[in-house]
C-alpha positions as CSV (number, residue, x, y, z in Angstrom):
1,X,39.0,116.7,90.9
2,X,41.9,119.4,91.4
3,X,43.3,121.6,94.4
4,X,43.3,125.4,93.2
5,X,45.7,127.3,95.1
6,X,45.4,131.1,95.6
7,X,47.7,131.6,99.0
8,X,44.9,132.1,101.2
9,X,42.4,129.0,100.7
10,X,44.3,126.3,101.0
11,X,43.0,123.2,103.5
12,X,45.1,120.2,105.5
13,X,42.4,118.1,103.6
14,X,43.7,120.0,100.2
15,X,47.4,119.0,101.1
16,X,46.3,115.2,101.9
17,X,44.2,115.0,98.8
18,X,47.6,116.0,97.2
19,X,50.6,114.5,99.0
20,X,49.0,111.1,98.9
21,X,46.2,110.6,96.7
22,X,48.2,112.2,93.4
23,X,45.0,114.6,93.0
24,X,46.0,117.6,90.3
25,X,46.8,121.2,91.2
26,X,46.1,124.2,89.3
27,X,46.6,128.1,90.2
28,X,43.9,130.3,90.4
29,X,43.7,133.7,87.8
30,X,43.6,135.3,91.0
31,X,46.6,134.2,92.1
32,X,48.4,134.9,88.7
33,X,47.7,138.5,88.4
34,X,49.4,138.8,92.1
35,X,52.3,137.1,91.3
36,X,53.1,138.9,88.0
37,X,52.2,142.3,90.2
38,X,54.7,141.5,93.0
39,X,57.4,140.5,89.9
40,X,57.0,143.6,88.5
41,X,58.4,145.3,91.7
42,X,61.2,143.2,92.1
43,X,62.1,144.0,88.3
44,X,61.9,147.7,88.8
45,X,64.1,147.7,91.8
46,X,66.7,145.7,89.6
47,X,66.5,148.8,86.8
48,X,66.4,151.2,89.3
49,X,69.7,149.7,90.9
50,X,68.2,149.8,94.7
51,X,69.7,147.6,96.9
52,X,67.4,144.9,98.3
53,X,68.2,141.9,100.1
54,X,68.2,138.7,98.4
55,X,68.1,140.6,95.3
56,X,71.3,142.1,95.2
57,X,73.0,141.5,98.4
58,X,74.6,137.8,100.0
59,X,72.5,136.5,102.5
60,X,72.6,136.4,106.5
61,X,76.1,137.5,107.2
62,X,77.0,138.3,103.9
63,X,73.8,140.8,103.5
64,X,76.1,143.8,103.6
65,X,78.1,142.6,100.4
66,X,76.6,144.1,97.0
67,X,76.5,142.1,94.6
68,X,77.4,143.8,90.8
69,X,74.2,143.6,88.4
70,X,75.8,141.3,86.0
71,X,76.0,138.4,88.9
72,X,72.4,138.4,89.9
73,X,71.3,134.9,88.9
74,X,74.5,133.5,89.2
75,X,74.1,134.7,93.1
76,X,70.9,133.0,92.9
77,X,72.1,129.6,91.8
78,X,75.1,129.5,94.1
79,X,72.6,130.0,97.0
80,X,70.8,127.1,95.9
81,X,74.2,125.0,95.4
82,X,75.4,126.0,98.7
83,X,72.5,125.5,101.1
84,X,72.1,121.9,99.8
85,X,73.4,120.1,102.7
86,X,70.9,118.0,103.8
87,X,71.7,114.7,105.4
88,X,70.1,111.3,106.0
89,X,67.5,109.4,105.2
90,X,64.9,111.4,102.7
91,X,61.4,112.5,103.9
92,X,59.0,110.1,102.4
93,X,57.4,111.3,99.0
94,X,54.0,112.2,100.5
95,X,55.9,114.9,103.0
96,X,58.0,116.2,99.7
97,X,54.8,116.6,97.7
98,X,53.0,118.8,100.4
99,X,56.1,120.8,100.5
100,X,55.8,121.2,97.4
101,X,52.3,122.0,97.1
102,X,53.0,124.2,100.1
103,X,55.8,126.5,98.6
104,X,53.6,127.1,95.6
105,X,51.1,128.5,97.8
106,X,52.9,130.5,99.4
107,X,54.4,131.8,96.3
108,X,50.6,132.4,94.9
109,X,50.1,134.7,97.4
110,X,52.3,137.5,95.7
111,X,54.6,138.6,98.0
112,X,57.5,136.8,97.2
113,X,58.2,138.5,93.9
114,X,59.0,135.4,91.6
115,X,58.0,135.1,88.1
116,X,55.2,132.9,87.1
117,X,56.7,130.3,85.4
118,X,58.4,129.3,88.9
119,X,54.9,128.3,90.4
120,X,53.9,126.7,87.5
121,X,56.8,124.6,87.5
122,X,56.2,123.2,91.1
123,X,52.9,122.6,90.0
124,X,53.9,120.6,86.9
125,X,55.9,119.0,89.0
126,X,53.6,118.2,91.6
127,X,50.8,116.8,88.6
128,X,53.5,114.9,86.8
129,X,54.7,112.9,90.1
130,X,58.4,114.2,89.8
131,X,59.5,114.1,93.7
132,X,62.5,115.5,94.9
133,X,65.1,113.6,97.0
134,X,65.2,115.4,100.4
135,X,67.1,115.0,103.3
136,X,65.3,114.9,106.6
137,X,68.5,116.2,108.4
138,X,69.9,120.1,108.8
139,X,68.0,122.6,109.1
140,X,67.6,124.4,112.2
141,X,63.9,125.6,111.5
142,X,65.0,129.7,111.2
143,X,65.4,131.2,108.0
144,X,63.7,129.3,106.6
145,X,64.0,125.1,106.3
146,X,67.2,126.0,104.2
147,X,68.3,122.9,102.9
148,X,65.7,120.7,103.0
149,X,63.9,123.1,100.4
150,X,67.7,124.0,98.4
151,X,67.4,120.3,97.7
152,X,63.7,120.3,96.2
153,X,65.2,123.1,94.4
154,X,68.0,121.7,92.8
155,X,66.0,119.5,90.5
156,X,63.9,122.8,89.3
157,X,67.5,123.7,88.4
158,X,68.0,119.9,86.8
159,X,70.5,119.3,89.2
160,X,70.1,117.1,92.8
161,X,67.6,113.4,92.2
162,X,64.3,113.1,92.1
163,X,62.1,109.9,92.0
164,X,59.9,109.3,88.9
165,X,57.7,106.7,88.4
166,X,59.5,103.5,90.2
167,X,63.4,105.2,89.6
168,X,65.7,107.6,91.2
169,X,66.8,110.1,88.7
170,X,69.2,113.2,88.5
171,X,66.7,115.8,88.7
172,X,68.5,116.6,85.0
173,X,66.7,113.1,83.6
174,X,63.6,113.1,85.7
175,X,62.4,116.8,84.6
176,X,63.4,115.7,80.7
177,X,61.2,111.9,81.3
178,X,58.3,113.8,83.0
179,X,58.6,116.3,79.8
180,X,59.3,119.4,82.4
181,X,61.7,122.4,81.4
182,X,63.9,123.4,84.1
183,X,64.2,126.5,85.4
184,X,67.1,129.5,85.1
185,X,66.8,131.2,88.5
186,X,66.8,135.2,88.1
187,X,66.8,137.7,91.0
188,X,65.4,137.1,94.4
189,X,64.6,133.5,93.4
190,X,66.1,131.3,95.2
191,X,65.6,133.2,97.9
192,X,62.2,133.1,97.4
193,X,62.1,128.8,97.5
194,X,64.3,128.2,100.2
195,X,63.2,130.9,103.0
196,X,59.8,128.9,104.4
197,X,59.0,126.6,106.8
198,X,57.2,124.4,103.9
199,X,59.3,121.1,105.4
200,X,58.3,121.2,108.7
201,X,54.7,122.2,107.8
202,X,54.1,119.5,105.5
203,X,55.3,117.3,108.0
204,X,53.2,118.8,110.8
205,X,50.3,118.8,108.0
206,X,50.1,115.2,107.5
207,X,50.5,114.3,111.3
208,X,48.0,116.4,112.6
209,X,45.4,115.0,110.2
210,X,46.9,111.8,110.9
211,X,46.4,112.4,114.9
212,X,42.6,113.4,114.4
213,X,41.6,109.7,112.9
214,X,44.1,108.3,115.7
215,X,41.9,110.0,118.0
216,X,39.1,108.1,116.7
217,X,40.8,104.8,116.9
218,X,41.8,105.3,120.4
219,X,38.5,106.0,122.1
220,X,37.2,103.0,120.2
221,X,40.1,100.9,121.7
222,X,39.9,102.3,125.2
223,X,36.2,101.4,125.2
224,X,36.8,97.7,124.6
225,X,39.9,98.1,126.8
226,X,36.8,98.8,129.6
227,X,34.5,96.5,128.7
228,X,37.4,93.2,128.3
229,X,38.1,94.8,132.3
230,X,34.1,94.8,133.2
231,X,34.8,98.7,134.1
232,X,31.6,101.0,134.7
233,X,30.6,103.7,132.3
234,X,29.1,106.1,135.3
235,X,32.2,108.0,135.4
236,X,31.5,109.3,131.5
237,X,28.0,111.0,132.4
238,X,27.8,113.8,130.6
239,X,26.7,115.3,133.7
240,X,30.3,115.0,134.8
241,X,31.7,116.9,132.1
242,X,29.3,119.5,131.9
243,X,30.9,121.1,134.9
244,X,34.2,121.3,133.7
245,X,33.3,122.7,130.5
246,X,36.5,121.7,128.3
247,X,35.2,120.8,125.0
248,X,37.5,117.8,124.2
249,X,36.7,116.6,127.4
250,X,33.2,116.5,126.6
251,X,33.5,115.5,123.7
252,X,35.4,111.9,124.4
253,X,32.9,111.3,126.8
254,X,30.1,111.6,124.3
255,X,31.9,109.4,122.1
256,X,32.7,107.0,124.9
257,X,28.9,106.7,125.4
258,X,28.0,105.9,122.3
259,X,30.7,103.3,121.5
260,X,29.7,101.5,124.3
261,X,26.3,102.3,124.8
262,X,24.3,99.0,126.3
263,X,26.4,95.2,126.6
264,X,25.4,91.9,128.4
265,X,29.0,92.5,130.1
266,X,28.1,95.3,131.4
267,X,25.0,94.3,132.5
268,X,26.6,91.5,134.1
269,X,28.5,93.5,136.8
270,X,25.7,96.2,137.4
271,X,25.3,95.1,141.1
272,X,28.8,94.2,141.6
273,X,29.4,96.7,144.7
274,X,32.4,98.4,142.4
275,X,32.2,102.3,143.0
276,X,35.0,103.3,140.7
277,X,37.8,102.3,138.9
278,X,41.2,103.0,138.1
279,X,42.3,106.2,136.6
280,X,43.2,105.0,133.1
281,X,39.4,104.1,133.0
282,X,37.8,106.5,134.8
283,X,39.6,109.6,133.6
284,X,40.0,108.7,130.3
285,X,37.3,111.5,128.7
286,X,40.0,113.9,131.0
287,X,43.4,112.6,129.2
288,X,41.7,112.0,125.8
289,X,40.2,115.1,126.0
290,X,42.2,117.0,126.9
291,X,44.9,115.7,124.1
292,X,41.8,116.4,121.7
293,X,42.0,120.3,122.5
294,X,45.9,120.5,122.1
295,X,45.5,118.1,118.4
296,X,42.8,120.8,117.7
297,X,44.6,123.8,118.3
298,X,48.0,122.5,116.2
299,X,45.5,121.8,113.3
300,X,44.6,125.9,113.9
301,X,47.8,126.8,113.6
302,X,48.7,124.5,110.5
303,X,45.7,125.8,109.0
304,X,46.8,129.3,109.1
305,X,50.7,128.8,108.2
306,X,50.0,126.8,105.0
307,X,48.2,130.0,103.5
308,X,50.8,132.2,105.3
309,X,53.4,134.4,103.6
310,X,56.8,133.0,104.8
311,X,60.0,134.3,103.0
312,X,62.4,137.4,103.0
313,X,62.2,140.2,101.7
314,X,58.6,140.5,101.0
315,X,57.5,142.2,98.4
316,X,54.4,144.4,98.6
317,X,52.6,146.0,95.5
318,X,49.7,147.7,97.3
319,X,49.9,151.5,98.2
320,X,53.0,151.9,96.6
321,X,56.0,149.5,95.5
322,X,58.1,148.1,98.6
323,X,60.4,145.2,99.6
324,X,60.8,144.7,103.2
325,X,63.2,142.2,104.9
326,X,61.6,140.6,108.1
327,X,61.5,137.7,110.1
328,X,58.3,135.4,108.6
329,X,60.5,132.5,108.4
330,X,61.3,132.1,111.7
331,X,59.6,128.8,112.5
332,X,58.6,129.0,115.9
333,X,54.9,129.1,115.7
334,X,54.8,125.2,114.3
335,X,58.1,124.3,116.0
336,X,56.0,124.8,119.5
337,X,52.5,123.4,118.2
338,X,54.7,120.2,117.2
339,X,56.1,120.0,120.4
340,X,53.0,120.3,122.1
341,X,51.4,117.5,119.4
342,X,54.2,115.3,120.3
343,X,53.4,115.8,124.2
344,X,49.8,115.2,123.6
345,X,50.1,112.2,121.5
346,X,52.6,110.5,124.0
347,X,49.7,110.7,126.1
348,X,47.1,109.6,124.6
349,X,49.9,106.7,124.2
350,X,50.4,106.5,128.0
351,X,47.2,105.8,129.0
352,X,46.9,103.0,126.8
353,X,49.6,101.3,127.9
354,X,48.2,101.4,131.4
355,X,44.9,99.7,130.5
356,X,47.3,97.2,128.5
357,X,49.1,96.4,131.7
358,X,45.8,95.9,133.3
359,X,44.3,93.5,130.9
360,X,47.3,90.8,131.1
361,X,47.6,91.6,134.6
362,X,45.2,88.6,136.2
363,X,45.1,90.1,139.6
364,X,43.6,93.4,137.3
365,X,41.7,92.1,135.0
366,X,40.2,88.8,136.2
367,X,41.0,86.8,133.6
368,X,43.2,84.6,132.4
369,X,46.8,85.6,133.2
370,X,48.2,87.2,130.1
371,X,45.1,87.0,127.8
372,X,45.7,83.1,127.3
373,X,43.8,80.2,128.5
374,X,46.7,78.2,129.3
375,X,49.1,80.1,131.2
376,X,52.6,79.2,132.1
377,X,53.1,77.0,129.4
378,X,51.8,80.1,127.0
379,X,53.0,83.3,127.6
380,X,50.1,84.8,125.8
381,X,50.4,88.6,125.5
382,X,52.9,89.2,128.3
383,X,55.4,90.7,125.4
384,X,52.8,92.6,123.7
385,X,52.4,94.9,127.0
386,X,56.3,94.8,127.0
387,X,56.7,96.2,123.1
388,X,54.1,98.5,124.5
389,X,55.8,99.6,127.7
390,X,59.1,99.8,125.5
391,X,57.5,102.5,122.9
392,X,55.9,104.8,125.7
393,X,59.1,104.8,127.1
394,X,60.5,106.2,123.6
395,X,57.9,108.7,123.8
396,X,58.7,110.1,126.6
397,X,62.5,110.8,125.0
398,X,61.2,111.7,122.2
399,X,58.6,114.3,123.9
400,X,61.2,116.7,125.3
401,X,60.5,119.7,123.2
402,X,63.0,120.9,120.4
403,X,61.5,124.5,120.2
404,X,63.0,125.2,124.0
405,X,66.9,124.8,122.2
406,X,68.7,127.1,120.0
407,X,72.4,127.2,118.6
408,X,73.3,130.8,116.7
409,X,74.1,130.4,113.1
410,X,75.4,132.3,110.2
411,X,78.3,134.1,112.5
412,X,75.5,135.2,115.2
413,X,73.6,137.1,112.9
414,X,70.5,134.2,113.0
415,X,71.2,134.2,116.9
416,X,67.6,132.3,117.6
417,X,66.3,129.9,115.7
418,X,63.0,127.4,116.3
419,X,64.6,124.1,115.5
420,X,61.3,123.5,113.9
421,X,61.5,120.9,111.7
422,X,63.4,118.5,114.7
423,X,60.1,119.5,116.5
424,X,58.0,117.7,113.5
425,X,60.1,115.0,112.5
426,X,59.9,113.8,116.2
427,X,56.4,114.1,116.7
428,X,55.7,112.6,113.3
429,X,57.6,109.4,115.1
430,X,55.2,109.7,117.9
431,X,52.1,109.7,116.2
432,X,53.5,106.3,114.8
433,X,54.3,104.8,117.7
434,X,51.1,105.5,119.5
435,X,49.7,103.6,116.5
436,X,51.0,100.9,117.8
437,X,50.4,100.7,120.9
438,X,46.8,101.3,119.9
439,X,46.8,98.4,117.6
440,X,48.4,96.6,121.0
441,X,45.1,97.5,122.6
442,X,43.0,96.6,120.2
443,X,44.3,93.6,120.2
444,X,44.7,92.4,124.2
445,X,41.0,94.1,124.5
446,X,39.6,91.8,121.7
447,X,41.2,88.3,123.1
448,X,39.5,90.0,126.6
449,X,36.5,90.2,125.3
450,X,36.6,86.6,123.8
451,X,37.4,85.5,127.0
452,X,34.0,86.8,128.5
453,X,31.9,85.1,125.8
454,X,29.1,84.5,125.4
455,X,28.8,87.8,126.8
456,X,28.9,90.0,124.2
457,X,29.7,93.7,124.5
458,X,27.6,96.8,122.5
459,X,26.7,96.9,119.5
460,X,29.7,99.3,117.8
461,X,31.9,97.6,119.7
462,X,31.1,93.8,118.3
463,X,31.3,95.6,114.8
464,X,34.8,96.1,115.8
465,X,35.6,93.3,117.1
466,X,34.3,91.4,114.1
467,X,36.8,93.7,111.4
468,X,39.6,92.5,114.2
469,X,39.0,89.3,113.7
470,X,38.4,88.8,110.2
471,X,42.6,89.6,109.9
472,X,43.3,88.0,113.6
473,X,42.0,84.9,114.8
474,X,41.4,84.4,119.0
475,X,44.6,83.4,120.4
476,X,44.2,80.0,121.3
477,X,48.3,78.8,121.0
478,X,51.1,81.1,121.2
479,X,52.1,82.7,117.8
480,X,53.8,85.6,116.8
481,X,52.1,88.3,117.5
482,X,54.0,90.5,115.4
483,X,51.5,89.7,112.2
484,X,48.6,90.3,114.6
485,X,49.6,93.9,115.4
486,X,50.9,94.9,111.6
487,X,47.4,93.5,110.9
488,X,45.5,95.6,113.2
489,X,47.4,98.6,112.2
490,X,46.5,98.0,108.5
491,X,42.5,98.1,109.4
492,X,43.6,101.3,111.3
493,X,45.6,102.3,108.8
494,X,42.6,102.0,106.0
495,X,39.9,103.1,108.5
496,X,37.9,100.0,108.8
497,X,37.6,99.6,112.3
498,X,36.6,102.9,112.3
499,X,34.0,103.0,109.8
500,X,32.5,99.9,111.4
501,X,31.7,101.2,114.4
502,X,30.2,104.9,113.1
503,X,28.1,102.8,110.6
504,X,26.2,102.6,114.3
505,X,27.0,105.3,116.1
506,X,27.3,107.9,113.1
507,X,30.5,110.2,113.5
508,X,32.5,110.1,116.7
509,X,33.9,113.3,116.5
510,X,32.3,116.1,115.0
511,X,35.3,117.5,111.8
């Protein structure tokens, strides 16, 4: 199996397949013959002796300084030298590779004016596993990711570190182990790498597709949530939700339905007198759903960026020969759609804490106080609704958008910028704290439902219950519960409990 990439075709299942699974990548003929078009007008410029930014000019500030014909790569390579100021801890290797993968693609499209041989040395990169070292830290998300992408540039160059096989390496000893020859940067370059919002894309690529199979994890978990709390199902008829048509809406509802379909607990409370319950029951199809649309729509917008032309100048070859500097890399577009996938998935968070707090809560839920059968001198799950509580609370710092800030850089003349990739990196930390508390639920909801035995619950839902708890027993002693929760997030984490339950129910969600 391989990924072609042809800058317009690309998928967020292509850049998974790559990032993590190592799959191969190869450029389409399609995409060659535009890339050697759009180097051809970049060459002729240089012979004609036209002035064009990037090519022959310094950058922001310094565009108005012309730079003399002789120093063309060398301008190149110092812009690569110089924007290299990243700082912290590195993105992990699967964010790097979809950059990677990303920044070819962009380059396939044949605007950006680069030779081949700098495509097809991302891509022999990418096939031979040599992974840049990149800082997570300093770029403001305009003009590109600068420096996160100057440093996946340096070792193209054979300069900066790269990981190959088990090692860090200069990028010098990584490209000569992986049996890569490293680039000589000629004109417009390194321009041409660093001005893209590849980082925070990849990022936002990755979490997004991430937040879709979270999605599926939660309804699953919010269902046993209301069964372990005997609540009624009446308030997800679809005739509920056909009157306020929202598709996600509808959608959770459906897939509420069928999780939970028919139980002996529910039957046991049909005649209880109970007309409704509280709003973390009730209205979850309304907060799920309505998290659904907003995940949906920042897949849409991922979905076009990674096949989107985002550096400056651009170089066009149809209808006559033209570079045009504009504004492409300004990256606002993802830096609000994280923003809103951060607020979205602290919500979806939010509500599961609150049916957490219910299920220890014996005046709540009914049963035994704190999930455990001998209260007082147990503490059961008190502390699991606590680490809980504690992460939700995170969320909600870690919700407050970046794309509503903006400091002016390179002496005013990139006087707005998107802060971006501060946008991903936080909701990327999101989606893995709502993992958590997920796998919180999923576990107080399963001891819940042990405690109503023999009644057992629907038919997905015992085939969830049953993956739980061939990894975590029925709390029957106080233990650390820490194991129990990395546990659970491993079958989340592989899909298991998942798989389980749409082995009955067929797919939750429709792709």
């Amino acid at each position: 199996m391989t990924v072609a990439i042809d800058g317009e075709s690309l998928t967020i299942e292509d850049v998974v397949r790559v990032a993590r699974d190592g799959v191969q990548v190869v450029l389409s003929e399609s995409a060659r013959d535009k890339i050697l078009r759009s180097r051809e007008v970049v060459e002729t410029a240089v012979r004609e002796g036209r002035t064009v930014y990037g090519v022959n000019t310094g950058f922001g500030d310094l565009a108005n300084v012309t730079i003399d014909a002789a120093d063309v790569a060398a301008l190149q390579l110092n812009l690569i030298r110089s924007h290299s100021v990243g700082v912290g801890d590195p993105f992990p290797d699967e964010v790097v590779r979809a950059m990677m993968l990303l920044r070819a693609n962009a380059l396939a499209k044949g605007y950006s004016g680069v030779r081949l041989v700098v495509v097809e040395t991302l891509i022999e990169m990418l096939n031979r596993d040599v992974v840049p070292v990149v800082p997570q830290q300093g770029s403001v998300g305009s003009s590109g990711d600068l420096a996160p992408l100057a440093h996946m540039v340096l070792v193209m160059i054979g300069e900066g570190e790269a990981r190959y096989g088990d090692d860090v390496f200069s990028g010098e000893e990584a490209m000569h182990r992986a049996g890569i020859e490293t680039l000589h940067l000629e004109a417009k370059e390194g321009v041409a790498l660093i001005n893209g919002t590849q980082p925070m894309t990849a990022v936002g690529a990755l979490a997004v597709h991430d937040a879709l199979a979270l999605v599926r994890d939660a309804t699953i978990a919010g269902a046993m949530g209301l069964e372990a709390l005997r609540g009624t199902r009446r308030a997800y008829d679809p005739r509920i939700h056909r009157i306020r048509p929202h598709e996600g809406q509808a959608d959770a509802a459906q897939a509420l339905l069928r999780v939970l379909q028919d139980s002996e607990i529910n039957q046991s409370h049909a005649d209880c007198g109970k007309v409704q319950d509280a709003y973390s029951l009730r209205c979850f199809p309304q907060v799920l759903g309505a998290c659904i649309d907003a995940i949906r729509y920042v897949y849409s917008v991922i979905e076009t960026e990674i096949n989107a032309a985002t550096d400056n100048p651009l170089v066009f070859y149809e209808g006559g020969h033209d570079v045009i500097s504009g504004g492409n890399f300004h990256g606002e577009p993802i830096a609000l759609a994280m923003d809103f996938l951060a607020i979205a998935l602290a919500e979806i968070g939010n509500i599961a804490e609150r049916r957490i707090n219910r299920l220890v809560d014996p005046k709540l839920s009914g049963l035994p106080a704190f999930l455990t059968r001998n209260s007082g001198l147990q503490s059961g799950m008190m502390i699991a609704q606590y680490t809980a509580a504690s992460l939700v609370s995170e969320n909600k710092v870690l919700a407050h958008p970046a794309s509503v800030d903006s400091i002016p850089t390179s002496a005013e003349q990139e006087d707005h910028v998107s802060m971006g990739t501060i946008a991903a990196r936080k909701a990327r930390q999101v989606l893995e704290n709502v993992r958590n508390i997920v796998a919180i639920e999923y576990l107080c909801a399963s001891q819940g439902i042990d405690l109503l035995r023999p009644l057992r619950t629907s038919e997905p839902l015992e085939c969830a219950h049953a993956v739980i708890r061939t990894r975590v027993r029925d709390l029957t002693d106080d233990r650390p519960l820490y194991l129990d929760i990395r546990e659970i997030r491993s079958l989340m984490d592989s899909g298991e409990v998942v798989s389980a339950v749409e082995a009955v129910t067929g797919p939750l969600y429709e792709p």
